[in-house]
PAVEXDREN-535928 format. One record per atom (N, C-alpha, C): x, y, z; atom name; chain; residue number from 1. Coordinates in pm, whole numbers. Layout:
residues N
node xx X, yy Y, zz Z, name CA, chain A, resi NUM
...
end
This chain:
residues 91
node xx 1127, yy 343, zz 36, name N, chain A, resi 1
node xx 1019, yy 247, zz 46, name CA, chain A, resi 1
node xx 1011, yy 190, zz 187, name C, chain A, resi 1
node xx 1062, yy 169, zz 275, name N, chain A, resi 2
node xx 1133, yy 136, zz 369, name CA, chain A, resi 2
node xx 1143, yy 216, zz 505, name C, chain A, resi 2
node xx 1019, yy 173, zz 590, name N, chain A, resi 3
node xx 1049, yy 258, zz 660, name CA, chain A, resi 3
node xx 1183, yy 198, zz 833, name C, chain A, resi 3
node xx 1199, yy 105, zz 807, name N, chain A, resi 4
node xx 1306, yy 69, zz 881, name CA, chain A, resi 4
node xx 1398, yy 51, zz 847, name C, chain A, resi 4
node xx 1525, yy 105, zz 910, name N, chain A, resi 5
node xx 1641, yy 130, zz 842, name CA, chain A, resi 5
node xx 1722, yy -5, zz 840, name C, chain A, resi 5
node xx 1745, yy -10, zz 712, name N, chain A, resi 6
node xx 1882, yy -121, zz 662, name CA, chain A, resi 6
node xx 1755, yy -251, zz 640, name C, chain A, resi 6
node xx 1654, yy -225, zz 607, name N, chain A, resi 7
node xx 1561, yy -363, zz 604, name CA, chain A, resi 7
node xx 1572, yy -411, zz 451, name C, chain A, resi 7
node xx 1545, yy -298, zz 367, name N, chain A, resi 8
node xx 1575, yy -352, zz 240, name CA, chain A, resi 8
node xx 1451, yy -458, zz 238, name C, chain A, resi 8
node xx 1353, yy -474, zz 229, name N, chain A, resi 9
node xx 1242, yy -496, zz 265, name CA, chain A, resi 9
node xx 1096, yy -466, zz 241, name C, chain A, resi 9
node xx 1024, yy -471, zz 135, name N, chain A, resi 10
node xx 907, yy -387, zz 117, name CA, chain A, resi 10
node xx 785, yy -359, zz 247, name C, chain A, resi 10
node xx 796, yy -240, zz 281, name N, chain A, resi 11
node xx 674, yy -152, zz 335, name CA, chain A, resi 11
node xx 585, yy -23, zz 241, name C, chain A, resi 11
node xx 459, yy -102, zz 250, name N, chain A, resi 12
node xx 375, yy 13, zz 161, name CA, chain A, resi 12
node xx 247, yy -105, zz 102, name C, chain A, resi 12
node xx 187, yy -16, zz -9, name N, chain A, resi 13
node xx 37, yy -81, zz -50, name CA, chain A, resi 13
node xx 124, yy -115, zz -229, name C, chain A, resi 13
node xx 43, yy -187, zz -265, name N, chain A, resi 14
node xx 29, yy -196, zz -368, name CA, chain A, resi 14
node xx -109, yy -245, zz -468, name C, chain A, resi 14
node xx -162, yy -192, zz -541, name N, chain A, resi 15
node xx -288, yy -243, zz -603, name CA, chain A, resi 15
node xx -263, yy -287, zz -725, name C, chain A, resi 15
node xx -364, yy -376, zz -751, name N, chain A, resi 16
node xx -376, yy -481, zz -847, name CA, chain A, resi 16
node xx -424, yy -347, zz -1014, name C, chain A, resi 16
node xx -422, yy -430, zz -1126, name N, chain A, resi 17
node xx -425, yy -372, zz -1275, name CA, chain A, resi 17
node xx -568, yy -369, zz -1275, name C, chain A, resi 17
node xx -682, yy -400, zz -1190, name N, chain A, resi 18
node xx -783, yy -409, zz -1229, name CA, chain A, resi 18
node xx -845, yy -275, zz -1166, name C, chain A, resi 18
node xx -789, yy -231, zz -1019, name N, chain A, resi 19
node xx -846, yy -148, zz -921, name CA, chain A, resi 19
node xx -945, yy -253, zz -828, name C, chain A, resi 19
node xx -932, yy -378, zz -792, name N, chain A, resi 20
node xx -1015, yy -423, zz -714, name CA, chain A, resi 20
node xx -968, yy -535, zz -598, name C, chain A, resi 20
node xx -802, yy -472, zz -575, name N, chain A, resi 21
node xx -739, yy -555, zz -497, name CA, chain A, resi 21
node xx -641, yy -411, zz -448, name C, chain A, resi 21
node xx -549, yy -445, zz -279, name N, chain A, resi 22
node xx -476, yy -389, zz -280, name CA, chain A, resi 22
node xx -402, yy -465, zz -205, name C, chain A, resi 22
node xx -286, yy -413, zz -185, name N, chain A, resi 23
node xx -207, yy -556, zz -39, name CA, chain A, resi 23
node xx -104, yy -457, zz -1, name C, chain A, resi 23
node xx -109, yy -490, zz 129, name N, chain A, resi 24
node xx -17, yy -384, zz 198, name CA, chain A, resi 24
node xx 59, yy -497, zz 289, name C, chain A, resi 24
node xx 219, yy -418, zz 284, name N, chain A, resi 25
node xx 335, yy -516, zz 303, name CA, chain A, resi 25
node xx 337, yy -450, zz 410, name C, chain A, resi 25
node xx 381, yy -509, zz 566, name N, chain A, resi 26
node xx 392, yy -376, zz 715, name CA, chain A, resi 26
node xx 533, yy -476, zz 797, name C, chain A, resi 26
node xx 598, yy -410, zz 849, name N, chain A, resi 27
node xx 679, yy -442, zz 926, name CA, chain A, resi 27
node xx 668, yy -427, zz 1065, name C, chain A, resi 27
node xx 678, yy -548, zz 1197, name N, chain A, resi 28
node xx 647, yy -512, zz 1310, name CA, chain A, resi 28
node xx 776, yy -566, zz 1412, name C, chain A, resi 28
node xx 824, yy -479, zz 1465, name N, chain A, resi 29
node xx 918, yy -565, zz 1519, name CA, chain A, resi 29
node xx 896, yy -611, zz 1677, name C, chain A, resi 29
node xx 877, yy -710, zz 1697, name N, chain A, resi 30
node xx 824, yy -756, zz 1859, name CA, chain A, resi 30
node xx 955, yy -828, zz 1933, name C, chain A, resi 30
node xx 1043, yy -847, zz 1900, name N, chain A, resi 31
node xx 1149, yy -874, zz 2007, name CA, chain A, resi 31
node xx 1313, yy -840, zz 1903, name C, chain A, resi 31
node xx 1381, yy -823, zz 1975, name N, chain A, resi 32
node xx 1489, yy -816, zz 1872, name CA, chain A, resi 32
node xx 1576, yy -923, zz 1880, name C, chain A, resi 32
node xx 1524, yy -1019, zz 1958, name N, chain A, resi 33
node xx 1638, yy -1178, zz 1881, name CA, chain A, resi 33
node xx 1564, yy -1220, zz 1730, name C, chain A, resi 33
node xx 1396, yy -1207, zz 1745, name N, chain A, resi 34
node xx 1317, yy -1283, zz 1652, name CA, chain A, resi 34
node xx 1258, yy -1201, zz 1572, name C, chain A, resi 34
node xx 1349, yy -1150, zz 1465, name N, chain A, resi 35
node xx 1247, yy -1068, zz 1299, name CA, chain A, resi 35
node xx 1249, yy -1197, zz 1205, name C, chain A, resi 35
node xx 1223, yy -1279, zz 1214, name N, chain A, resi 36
node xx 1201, yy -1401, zz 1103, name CA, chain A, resi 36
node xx 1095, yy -1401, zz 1057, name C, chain A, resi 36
node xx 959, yy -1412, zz 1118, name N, chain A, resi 37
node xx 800, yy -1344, zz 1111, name CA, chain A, resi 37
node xx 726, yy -1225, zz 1126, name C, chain A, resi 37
node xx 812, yy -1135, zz 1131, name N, chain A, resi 38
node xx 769, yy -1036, zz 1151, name CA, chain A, resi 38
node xx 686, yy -907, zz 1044, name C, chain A, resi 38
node xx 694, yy -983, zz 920, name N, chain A, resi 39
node xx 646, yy -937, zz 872, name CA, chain A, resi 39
node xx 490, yy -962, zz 805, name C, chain A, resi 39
node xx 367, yy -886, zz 752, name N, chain A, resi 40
node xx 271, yy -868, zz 703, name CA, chain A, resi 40
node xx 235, yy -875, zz 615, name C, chain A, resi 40
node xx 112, yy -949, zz 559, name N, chain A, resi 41
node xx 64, yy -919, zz 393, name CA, chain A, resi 41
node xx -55, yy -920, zz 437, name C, chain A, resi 41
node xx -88, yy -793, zz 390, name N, chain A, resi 42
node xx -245, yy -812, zz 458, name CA, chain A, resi 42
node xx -335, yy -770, zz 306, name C, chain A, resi 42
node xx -426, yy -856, zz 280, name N, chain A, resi 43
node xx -528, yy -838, zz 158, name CA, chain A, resi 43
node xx -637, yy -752, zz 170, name C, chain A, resi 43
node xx -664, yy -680, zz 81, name N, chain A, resi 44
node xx -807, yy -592, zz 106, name CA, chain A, resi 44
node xx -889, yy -558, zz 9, name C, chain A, resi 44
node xx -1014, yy -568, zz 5, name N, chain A, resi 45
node xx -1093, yy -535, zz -108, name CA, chain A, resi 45
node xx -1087, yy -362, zz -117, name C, chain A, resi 45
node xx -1078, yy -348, zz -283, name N, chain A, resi 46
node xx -1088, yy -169, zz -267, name CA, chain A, resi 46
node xx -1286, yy -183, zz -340, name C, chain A, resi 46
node xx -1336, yy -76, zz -211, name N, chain A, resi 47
node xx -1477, yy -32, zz -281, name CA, chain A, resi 47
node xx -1455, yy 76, zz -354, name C, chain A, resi 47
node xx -1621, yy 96, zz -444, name N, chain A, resi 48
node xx -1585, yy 165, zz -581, name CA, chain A, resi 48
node xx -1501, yy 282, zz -583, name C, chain A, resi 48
node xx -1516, yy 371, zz -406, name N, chain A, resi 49
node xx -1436, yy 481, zz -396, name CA, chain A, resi 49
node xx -1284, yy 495, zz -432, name C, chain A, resi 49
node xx -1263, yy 383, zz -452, name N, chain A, resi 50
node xx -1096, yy 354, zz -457, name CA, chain A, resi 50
node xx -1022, yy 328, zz -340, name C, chain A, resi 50
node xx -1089, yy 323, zz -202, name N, chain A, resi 51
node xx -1048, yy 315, zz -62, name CA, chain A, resi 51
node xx -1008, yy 165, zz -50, name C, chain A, resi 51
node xx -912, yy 114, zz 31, name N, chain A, resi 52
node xx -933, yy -26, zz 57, name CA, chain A, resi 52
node xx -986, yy -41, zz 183, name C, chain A, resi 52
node xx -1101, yy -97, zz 163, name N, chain A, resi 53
node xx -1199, yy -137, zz 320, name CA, chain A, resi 53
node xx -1254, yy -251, zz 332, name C, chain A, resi 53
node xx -1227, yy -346, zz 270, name N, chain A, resi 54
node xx -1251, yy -477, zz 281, name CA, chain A, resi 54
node xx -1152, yy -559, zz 324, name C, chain A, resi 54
node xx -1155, yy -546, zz 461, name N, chain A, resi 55
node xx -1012, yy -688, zz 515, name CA, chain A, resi 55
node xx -1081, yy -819, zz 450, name C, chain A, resi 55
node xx -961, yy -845, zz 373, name N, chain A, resi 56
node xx -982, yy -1010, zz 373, name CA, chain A, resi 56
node xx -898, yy -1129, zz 403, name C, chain A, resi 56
node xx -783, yy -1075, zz 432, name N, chain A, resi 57
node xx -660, yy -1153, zz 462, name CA, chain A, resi 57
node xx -541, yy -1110, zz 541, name C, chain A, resi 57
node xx -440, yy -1179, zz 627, name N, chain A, resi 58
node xx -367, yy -1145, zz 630, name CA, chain A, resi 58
node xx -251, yy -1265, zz 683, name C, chain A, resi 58
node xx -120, yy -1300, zz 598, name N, chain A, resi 59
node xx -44, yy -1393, zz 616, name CA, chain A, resi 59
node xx 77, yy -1326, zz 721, name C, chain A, resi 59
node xx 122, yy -1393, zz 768, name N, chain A, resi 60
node xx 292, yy -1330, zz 888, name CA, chain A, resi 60
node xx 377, yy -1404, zz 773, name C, chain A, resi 60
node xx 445, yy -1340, zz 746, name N, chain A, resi 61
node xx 596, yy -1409, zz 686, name CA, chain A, resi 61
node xx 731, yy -1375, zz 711, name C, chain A, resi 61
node xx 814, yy -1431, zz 643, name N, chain A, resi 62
node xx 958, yy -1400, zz 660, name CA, chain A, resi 62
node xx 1006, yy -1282, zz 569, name C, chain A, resi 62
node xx 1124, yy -1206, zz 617, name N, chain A, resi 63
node xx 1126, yy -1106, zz 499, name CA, chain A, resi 63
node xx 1158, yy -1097, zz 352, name C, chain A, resi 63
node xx 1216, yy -1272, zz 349, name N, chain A, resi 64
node xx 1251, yy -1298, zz 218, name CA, chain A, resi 64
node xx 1110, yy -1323, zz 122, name C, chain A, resi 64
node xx 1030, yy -1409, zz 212, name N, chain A, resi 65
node xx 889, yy -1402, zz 146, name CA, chain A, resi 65
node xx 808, yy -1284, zz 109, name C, chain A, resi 65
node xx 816, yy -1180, zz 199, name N, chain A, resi 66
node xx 759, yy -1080, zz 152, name CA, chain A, resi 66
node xx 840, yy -1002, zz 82, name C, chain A, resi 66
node xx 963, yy -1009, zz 16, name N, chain A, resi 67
node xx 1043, yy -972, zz -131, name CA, chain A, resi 67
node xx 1014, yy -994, zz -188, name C, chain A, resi 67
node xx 986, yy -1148, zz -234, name N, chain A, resi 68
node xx 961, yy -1213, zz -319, name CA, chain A, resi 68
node xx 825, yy -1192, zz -344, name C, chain A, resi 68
node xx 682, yy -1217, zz -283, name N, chain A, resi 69
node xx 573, yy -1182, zz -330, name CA, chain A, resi 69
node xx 584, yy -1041, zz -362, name C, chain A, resi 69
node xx 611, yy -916, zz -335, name N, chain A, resi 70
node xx 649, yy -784, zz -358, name CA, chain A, resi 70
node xx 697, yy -805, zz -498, name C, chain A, resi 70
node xx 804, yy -864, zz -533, name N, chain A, resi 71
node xx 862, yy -863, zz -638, name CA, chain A, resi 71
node xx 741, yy -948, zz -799, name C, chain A, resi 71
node xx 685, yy -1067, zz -703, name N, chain A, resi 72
node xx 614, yy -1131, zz -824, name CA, chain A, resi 72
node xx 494, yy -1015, zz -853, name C, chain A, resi 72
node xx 436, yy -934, zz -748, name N, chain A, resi 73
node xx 325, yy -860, zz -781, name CA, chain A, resi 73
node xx 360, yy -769, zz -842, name C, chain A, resi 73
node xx 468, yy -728, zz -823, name N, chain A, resi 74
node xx 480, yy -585, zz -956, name CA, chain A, resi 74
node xx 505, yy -626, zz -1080, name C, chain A, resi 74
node xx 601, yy -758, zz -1114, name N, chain A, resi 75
node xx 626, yy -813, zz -1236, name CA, chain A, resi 75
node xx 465, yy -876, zz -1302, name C, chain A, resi 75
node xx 391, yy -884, zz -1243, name N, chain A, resi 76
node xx 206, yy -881, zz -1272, name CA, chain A, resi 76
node xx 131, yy -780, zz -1279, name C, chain A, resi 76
node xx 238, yy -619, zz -1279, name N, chain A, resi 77
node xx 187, yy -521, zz -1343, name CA, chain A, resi 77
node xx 58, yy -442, zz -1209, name C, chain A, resi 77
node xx 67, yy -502, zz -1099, name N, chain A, resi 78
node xx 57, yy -463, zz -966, name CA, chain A, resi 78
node xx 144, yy -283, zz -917, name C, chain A, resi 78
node xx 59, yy -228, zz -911, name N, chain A, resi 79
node xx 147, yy -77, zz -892, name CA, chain A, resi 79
node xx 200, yy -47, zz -702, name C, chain A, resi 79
node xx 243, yy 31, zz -712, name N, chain A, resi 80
node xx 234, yy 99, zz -536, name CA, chain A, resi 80
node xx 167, yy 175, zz -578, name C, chain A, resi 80
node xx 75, yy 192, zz -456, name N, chain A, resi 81
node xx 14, yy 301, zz -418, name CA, chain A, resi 81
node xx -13, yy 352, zz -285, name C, chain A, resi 81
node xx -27, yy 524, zz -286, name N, chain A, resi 82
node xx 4, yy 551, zz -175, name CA, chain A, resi 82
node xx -90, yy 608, zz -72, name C, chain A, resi 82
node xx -145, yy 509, zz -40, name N, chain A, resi 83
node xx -243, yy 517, zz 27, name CA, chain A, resi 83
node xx -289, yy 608, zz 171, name C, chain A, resi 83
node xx -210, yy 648, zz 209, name N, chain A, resi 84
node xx -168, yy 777, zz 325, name CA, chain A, resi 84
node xx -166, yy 912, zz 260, name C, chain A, resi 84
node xx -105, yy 957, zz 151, name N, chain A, resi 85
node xx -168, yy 1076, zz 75, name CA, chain A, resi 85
node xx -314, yy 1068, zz -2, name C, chain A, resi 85
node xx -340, yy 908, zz -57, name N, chain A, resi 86
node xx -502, yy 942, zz -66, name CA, chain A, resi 86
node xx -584, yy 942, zz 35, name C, chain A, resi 86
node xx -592, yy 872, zz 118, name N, chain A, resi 87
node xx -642, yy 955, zz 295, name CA, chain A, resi 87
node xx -650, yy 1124, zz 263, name C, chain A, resi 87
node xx -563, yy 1168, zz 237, name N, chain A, resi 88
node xx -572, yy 1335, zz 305, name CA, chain A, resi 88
node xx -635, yy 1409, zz 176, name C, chain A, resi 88
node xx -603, yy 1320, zz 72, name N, chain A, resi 89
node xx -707, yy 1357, zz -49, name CA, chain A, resi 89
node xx -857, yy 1389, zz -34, name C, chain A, resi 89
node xx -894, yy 1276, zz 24, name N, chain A, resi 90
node xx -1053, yy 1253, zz 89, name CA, chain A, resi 90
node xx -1124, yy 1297, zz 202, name C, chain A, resi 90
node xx -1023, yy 1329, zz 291, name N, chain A, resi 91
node xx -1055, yy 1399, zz 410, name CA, chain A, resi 91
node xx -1106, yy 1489, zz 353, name C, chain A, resi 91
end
């Protein structure tokens, strides 16, 4: 799940039970004294295609915060999805 090593950390999409939400968790690292904010939740509307192309949000958090929302959205029946193989689906 994880694409930085030893982060233990969610990176990836996940969409909502309805199909009309998705949120993608991203990791950025900009200095290496300071990963406290470094992380992403960015909100997006999915249109009917199933694509997410509606930016509507995006919070900086800590990595414990973005566990924890990661964790409450799947226990709300919130899936991953993998949004980089449906890209090449559609291409």
């Amino acid at each position: 799940m994880s694409k930085v090593e030893n982060l233990d950390a969610p990176i990836g999409w996940l969409i909502d039970p309805h199909n009309k939400w998705v949120i993608h968790f991203d990791y950025k690292q900009v200095s290496n004294t300071d990963v406290s904010t470094n992380f992403t939740i960015d909100m997006w509307g999915v249109v009917q295609t199933g694509k997410p192309m509606k930016f509507n949000s995006r919070r900086k958090v800590s990595k414990e915060e973005s566990l924890k929302t990661w964790k409450q959205l799947l226990s709300s029946n919130w899936v991953e999805f993998d949004f980089e193989n449906y890209k090449t689906k559609i291409a």
